[in-house]
C-alpha positions as CSV (number, residue, x, y, z in Angstrom):
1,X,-15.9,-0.8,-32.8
2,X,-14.6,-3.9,-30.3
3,X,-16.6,-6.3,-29.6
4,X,-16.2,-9.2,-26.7
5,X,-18.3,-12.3,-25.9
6,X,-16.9,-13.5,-22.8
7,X,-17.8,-17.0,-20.4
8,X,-17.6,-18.4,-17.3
9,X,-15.0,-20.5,-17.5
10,X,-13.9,-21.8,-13.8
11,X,-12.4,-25.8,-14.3
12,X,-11.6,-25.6,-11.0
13,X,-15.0,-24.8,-9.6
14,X,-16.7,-27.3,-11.5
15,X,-14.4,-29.8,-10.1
16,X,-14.9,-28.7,-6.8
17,X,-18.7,-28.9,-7.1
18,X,-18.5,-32.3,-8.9
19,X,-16.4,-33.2,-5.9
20,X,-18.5,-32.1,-3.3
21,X,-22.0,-33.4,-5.0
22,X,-20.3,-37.0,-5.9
23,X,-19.2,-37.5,-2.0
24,X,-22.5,-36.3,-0.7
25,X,-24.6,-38.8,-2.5
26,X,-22.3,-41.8,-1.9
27,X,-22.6,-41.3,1.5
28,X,-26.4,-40.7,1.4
29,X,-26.9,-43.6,-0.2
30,X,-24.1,-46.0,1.8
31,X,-26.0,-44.8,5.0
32,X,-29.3,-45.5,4.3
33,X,-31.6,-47.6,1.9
34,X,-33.6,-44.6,0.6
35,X,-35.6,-44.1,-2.9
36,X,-33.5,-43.5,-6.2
37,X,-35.6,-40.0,-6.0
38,X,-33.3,-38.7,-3.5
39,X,-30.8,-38.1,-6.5
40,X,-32.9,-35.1,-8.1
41,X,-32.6,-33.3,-4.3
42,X,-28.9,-33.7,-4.6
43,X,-28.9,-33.2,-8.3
44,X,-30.8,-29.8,-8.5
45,X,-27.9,-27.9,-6.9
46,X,-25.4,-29.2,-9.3
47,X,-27.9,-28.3,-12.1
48,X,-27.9,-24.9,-11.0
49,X,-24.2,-24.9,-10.5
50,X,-23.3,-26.2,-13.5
51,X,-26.0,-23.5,-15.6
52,X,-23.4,-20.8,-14.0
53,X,-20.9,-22.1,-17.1
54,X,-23.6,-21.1,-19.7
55,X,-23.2,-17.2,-17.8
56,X,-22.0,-14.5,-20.6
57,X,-21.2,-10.8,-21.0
58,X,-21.1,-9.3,-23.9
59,X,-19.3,-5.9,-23.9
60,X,-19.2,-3.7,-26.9
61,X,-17.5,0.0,-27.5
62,X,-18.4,2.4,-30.2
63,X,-17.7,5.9,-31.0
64,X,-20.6,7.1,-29.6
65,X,-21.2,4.7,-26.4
66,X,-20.1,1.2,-24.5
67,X,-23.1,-1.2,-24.1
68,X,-23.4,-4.6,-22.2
69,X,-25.5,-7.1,-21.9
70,X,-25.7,-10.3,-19.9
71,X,-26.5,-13.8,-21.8
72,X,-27.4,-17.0,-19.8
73,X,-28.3,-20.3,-21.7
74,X,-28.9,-18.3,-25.1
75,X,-31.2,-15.6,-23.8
76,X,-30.0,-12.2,-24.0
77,X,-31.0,-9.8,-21.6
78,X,-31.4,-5.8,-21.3
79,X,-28.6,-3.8,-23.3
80,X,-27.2,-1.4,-21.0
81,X,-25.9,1.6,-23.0
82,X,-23.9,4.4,-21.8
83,X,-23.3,7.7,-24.0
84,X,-19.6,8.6,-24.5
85,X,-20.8,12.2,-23.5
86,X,-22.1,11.2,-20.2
87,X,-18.4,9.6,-19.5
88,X,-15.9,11.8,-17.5
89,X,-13.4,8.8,-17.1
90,X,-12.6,5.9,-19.1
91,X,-9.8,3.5,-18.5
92,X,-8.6,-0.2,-18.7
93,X,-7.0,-1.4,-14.7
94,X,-5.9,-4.8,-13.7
95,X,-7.7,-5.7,-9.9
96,X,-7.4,-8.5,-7.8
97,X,-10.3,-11.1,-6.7
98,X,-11.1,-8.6,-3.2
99,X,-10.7,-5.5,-4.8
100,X,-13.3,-6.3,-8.1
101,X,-16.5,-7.3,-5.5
102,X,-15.6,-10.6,-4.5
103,X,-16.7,-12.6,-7.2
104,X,-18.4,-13.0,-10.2
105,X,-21.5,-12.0,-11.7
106,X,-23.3,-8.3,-10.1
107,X,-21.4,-6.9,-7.6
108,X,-21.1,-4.1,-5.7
109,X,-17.5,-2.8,-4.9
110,X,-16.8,0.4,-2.9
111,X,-13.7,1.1,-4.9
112,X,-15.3,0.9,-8.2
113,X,-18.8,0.9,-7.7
114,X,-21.0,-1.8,-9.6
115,X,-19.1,-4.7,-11.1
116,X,-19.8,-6.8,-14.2
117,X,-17.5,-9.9,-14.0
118,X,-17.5,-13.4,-15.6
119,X,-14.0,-14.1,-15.4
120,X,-10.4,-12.6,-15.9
121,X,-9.0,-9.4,-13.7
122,X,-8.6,-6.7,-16.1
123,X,-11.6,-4.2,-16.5
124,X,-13.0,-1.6,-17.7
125,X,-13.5,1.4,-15.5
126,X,-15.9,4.0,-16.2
127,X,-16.8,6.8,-14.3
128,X,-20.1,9.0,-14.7
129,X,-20.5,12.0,-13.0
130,X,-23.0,9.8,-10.9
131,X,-21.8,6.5,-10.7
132,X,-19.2,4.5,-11.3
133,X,-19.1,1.1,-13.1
134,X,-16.3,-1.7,-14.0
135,X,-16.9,-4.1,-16.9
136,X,-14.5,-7.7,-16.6
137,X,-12.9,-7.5,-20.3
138,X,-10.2,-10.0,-22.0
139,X,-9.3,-8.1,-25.4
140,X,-7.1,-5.2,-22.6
141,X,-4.5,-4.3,-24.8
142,X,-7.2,-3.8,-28.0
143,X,-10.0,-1.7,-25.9
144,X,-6.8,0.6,-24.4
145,X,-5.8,1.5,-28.3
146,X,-8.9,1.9,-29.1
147,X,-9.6,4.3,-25.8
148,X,-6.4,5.9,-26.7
149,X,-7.5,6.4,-30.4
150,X,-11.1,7.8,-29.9
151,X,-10.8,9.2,-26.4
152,X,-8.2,10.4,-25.3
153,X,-9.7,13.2,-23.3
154,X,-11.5,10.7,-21.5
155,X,-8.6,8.7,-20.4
156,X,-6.8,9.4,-17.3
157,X,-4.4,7.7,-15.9
């Protein structure tokens, strides 16, 4: 069984938003001679922002099926499990920023269907005779052994 805890981790979007937030409220408040309040309206987007870097994925494959679930701030949502014998493809690709859905988090790409990203651009593509679904992964060269090990039917390259 591999498992993978993986994080948001984007230095150069938080400094970016820190950037962008720090400027805006100088200039608010060298312009006009407003309440200290005003800081919670600018604050509250940088809040939200920075609760993006507590976004997780946790990605787990087993003999018998690959689960996911998100995390955010310590709660855990719904496990997502998919049976190994409802997989007709399974296999580890590198894609760029475009290809994977154009960002992170849910996406929808029409080369590989739904995407589950927090960071990196390897995944792991898995094709249903429905649907077809990419999980972002960081341990590639670990979950391609181990696809090669257990599945090798399943693997196509």
């Amino acid at each position: 069984m591999i498992r993978e805890r993986q994080f948001f981790y984007q230095n150069k979007f938080y400094l970016l938003i820190c950037a962008i937030v720090t400027s805006l409220m100088s200039y608010h408040f060298i312009q006009t001679n407003r309440q200290a309040i005003d800081i919670i309206h600018y604050a509250i987007p940088l809040l939200i922002m920075l609760s993006i870097s507590l976004l997780g994925l946790k990605v787990s494959l087993a003999e018998n099926q690959i689960s996911f679930q998100w995390i955010w701030i310590g709660f855990l949502f719904k496990k997502n499990r998919i049976p190994m014998d409802a997989i007709a493809e399974l296999r580890v690709i590198k894609y760029n920023f475009f290809e994977g859905g154009l960002g992170y988090g849910i996406r929808y790409s029409a080369k590989y269907g739904n995407v589950h990203n927090v960071c990196g651009n390897a995944g792991l593509l898995i094709k249903t005779k429905k649907k077809r679904l990419l999980l972002g992964i960081q341990k590639e060269k670990a979950i391609k052994a181990f696809i090669l090990e257990n599945f090798p039917s399943k693997r196509n390259e």
